[in-house]
C-alpha positions as CSV (number, residue, x, y, z in Angstrom):
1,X,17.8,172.4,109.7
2,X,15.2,175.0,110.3
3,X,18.3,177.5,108.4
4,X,17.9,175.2,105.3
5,X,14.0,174.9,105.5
6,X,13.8,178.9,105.3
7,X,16.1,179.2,102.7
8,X,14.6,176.6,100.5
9,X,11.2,178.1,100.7
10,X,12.7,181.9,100.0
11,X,14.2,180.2,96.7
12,X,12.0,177.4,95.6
13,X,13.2,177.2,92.2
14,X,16.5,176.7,92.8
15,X,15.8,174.2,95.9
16,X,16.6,170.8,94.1
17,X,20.0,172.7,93.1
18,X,20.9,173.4,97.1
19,X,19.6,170.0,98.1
20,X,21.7,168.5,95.7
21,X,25.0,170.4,96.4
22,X,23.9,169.6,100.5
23,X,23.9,165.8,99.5
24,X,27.3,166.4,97.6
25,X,28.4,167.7,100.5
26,X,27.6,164.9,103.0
27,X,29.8,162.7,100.8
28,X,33.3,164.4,102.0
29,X,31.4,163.9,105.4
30,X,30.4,167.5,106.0
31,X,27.6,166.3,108.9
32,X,24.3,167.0,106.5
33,X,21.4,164.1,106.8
34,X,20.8,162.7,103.9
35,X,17.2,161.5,105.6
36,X,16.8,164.9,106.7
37,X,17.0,166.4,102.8
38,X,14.7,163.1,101.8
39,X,12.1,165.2,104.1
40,X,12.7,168.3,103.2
41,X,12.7,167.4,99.4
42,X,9.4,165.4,100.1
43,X,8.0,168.2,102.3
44,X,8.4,170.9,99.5
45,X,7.9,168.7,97.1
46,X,4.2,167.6,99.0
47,X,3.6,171.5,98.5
48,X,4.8,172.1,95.0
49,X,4.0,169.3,92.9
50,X,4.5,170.9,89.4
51,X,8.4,170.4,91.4
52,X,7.9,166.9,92.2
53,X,9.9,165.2,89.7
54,X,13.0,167.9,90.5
55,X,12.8,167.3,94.1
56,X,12.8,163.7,93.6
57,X,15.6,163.6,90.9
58,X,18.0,166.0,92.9
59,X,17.6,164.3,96.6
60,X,18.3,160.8,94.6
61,X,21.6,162.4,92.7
62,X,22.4,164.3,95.5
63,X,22.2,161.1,97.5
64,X,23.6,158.7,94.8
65,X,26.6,161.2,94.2
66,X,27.4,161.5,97.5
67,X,28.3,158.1,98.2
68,X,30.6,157.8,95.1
69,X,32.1,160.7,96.3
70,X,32.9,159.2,99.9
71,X,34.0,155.5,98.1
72,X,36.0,157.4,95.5
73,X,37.4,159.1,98.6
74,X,38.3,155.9,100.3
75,X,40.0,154.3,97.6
76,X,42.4,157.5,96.3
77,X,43.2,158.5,99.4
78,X,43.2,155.6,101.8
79,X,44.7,156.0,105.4
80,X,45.6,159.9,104.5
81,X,41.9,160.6,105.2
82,X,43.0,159.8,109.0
83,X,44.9,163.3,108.8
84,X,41.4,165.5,107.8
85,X,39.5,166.5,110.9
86,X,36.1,165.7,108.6
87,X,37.4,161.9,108.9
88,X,39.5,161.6,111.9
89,X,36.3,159.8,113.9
90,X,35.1,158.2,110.8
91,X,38.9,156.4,110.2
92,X,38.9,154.6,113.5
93,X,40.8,151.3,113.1
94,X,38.4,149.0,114.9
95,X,35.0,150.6,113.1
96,X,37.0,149.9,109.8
97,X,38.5,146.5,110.7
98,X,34.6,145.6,111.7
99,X,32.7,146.6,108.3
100,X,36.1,145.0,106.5
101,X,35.0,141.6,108.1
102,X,31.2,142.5,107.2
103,X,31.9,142.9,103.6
104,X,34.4,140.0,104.1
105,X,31.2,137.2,104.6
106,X,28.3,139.1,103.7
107,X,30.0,140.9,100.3
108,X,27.7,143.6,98.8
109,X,24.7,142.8,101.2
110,X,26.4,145.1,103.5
111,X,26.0,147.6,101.0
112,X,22.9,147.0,100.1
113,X,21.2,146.5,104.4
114,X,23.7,149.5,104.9
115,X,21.9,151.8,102.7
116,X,19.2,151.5,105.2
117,X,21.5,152.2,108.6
118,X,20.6,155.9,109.7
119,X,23.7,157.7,112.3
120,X,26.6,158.1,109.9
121,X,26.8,154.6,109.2
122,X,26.3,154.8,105.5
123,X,29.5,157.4,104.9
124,X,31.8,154.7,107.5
125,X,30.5,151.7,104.7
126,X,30.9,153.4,101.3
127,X,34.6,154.7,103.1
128,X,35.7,151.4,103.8
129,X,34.4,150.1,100.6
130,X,36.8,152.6,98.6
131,X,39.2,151.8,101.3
132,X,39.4,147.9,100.9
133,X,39.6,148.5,97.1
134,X,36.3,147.0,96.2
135,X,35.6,146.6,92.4
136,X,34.5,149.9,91.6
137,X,31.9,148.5,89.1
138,X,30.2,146.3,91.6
139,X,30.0,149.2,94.0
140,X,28.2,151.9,91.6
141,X,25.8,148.6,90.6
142,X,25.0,147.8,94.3
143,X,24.5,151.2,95.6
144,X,22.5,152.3,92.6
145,X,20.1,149.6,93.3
146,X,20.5,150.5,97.2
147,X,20.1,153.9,96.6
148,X,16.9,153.7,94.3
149,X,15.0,151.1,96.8
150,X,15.7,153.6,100.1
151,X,15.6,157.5,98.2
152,X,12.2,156.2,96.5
153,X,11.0,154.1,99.7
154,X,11.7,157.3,102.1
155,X,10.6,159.8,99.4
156,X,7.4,158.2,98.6
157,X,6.7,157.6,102.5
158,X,8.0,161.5,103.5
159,X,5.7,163.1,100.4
160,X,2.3,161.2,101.2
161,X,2.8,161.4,105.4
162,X,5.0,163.7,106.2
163,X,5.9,165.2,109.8
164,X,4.0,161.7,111.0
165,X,6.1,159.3,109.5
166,X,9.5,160.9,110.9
167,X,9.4,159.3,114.0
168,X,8.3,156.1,112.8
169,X,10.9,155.9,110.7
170,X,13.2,156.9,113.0
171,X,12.1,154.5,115.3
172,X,11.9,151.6,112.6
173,X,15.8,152.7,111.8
174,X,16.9,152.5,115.4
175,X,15.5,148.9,115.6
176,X,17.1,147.8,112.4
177,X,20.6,149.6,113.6
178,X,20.1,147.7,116.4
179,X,18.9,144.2,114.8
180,X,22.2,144.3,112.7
181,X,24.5,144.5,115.4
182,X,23.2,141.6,117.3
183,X,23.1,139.7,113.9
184,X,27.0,140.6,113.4
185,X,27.8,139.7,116.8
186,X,26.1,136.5,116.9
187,X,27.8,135.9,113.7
188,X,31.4,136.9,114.8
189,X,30.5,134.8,118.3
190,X,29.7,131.7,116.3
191,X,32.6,131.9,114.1
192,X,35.0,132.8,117.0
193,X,33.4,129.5,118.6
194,X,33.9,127.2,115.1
195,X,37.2,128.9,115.2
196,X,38.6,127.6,118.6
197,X,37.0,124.5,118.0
């Protein structure tokens, strides 16, 4: 991180541009943080404000882009992702079998609550979106709206506090990581209960 930090600040103009192509990047699952260039746009942009709108437009591109890149991924390719080293964790039958059911009863609000999941989760979601064929449409909608709440939320909170904020947040997103799971377990529990029943 501290490599992309020093070469942001040697080339400030052309910083949006290489946080842009980063986010791209994350979206074939190259491991870049997508909260980590949210900082690092905020950061620079808290330091050059006349670059504030760029910063802010290229992290929420970058960040928009990259999941359309990882659905549109998922749904051309499919299972052959299983065969690229990039994906081989990601394509794990169980992880996938588990969002499949997620989307199955909770439909685009595991999008949406996704967006907001920090540790890879969001590239395993937008994956398994493309690869369960999901309207296309209804994804771009849902993710646009996803992506504009958390990218402004994050941006906003990263420009005006900076180094402060990180570890709330972090903390904050460990909590909610941890929140869903217990949600999705009670949920599969109860149904596996009604089920037997």
């Amino acid at each position: 991180m501290t490599d992309i930090i020093a070469l942001i600040e040697n080339h400030i103009e052309y910083a949006p541009w290489i946080i842009f192509g980063l986010l791209l990047l994350a979206g074939f699952n190259v491991p870049i943080s997508e909260d980590g260039m949210l900082f690092v746009a905020a950061t620079f942009a808290a330091r050059n404000s006349e670059h504030l709108p760029y910063f802010l437009g290229s992290v929420y591109a970058g960040a928009y882009g990259s999941d359309l890149i990882c659905y549109g991924l998922g749904r051309i390719l499919g299972a052959r992702l299983s065969h690229w080293r990039l994906f081989s964790k990601l394509m794990d039958k169980e992880k996938i079998d588990k969002v499949s059911e997620y989307y199955r009863n909770y439909g685009l609000l595991t999008l949406v609550f996704g967006r907001f999941v920090p540790f890879g989760v969001r590239n395993l979601l937008f994956l398994t979106a493309g690869l369960g064929r999901m309207n296309a449409v209804k994804f771009a909608t849902a993710d646009f709206l996803a992506c504009s709440v958390s990218v402004i939320v994050y941006f906003s909170v990263y420009y005006h506090y900076g180094q402060k904020i990180v570890l709330i947040i972090q903390e904050v997103n460990i909590a909610i990581f941890i929140l869903a799971m217990l949600i999705g377990a009670y949920l599969c529990f109860k149904k596996a209960r009604a089920n037997n029943s």
